[in-house]
C-alpha positions, -999 to +999 in steps of 0.1 A: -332+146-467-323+128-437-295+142-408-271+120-418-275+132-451-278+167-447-247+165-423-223+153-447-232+178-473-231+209-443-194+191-437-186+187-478-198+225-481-175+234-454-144+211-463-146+237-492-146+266-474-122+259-450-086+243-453-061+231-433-022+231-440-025+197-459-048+211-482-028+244-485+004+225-497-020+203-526-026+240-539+001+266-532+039+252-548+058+271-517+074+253-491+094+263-459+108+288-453+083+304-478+048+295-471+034+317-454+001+306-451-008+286-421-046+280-422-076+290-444-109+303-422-128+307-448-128+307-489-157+323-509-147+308-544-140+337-569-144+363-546-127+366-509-104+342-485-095+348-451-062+330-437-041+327-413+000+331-405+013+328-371+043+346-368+065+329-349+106+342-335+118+306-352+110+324-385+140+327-404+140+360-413+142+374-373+181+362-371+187+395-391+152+414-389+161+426-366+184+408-340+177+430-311+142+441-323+124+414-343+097+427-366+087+407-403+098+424-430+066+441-450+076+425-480+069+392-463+033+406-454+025+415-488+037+378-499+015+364-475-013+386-492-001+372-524+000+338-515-035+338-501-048+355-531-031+328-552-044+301-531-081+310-537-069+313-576-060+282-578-086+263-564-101+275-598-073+260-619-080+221-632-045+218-642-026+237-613+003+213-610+019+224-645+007+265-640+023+291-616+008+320-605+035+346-609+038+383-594+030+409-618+025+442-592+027+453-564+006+490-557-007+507-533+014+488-505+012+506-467+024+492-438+003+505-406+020+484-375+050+465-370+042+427-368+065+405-343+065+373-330+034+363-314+012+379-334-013+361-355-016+377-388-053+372-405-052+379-440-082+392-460-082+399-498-108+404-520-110+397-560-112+433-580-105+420-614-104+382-626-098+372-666-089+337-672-050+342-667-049+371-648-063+390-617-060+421-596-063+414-557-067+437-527-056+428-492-049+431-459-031+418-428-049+422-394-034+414-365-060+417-331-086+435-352-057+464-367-047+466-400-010+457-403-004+461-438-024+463-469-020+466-506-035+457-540-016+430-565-021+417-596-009+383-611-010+358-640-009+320-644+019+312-663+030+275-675+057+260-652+074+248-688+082+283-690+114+277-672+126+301-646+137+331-671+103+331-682+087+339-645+110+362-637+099+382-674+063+375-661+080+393-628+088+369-596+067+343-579+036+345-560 
């Protein structure tokens, strides 16, 4: 194989691995104020991601938590855990645009630091458990090499056609 050669395939290998906010938005159906998934560092497929969230004081939810003493609300975190986890699901699913990947539970959730504007969450989490509509995820936000937050959640891939009742049933959005 020549260099040019082998360079595209080390740069096709790592176009997988690897994803910026464009591709992020071709996967994951949230938008602002919701994503909360900035960049992806790196993606072993089945297995593990890593991403990013840069917290930011434009974020939305710092005009009431809390005005004098911004910190993101852990229930944020833990969506950002779920929406990473959902993003490395999906890269799995052919027919993504007509599935969501719904919520199913949340356990095990502990919250370790308080993260605030400024600080650059990286978010790790891990497959435990994947069936071909569901899976059970473990994660955790870092922020400068300390755990922030961390817990496991499980979710299921659910036909958009379902209408909104029927996510809710399946038990909120991912």
């Amino acid at each position: 194989m020549t260099d040019t050669a082998q360079t595209r395939k080390d740069a096709a290998s790592e176009a997988k691995t690897k994803m910026e906010i464009g591709d992020i938005l071709k996967i994951l159906p949230h938008r602002y104020p919701f994503l909360l998934i900035d960049r992806v560092l790196e993606l072993e497929r089945m297995k593990k991601i890593v991403a990013l969230k840069n917290v930011t004081i434009t974020e939305p939810f710092f005009q009431g938590h809390f005005p004098d003493k911004p910190i993101m609300p852990g229930v944020l975190i833990v969506e950002a855990i779920a929406q990473a986890g959902g993003l490395l699901l999906l890269t799995e699913v052919p027919n993504r645009d007509d599935m969501l990947m719904v919520f199913t539970g949340i356990e095990k959730a502990r919250f370790r630091r308080p993260v605030v504007p400024g600080d650059q969450l990286r978010i790790e989490v891990e497959v435990r458990a994947w069936r071909q509509t569901a899976a059970r995820l473990e994660g955790k936000a870092y922020v400068d090499g300390t755990v922030a937050a961390e817990s496991t959640v499980t979710c299921r891939l659910v036909p958009r056609a379902m209408g909104s009742g029927a996510a809710e049933t399946a038990g909120g959005d991912l």
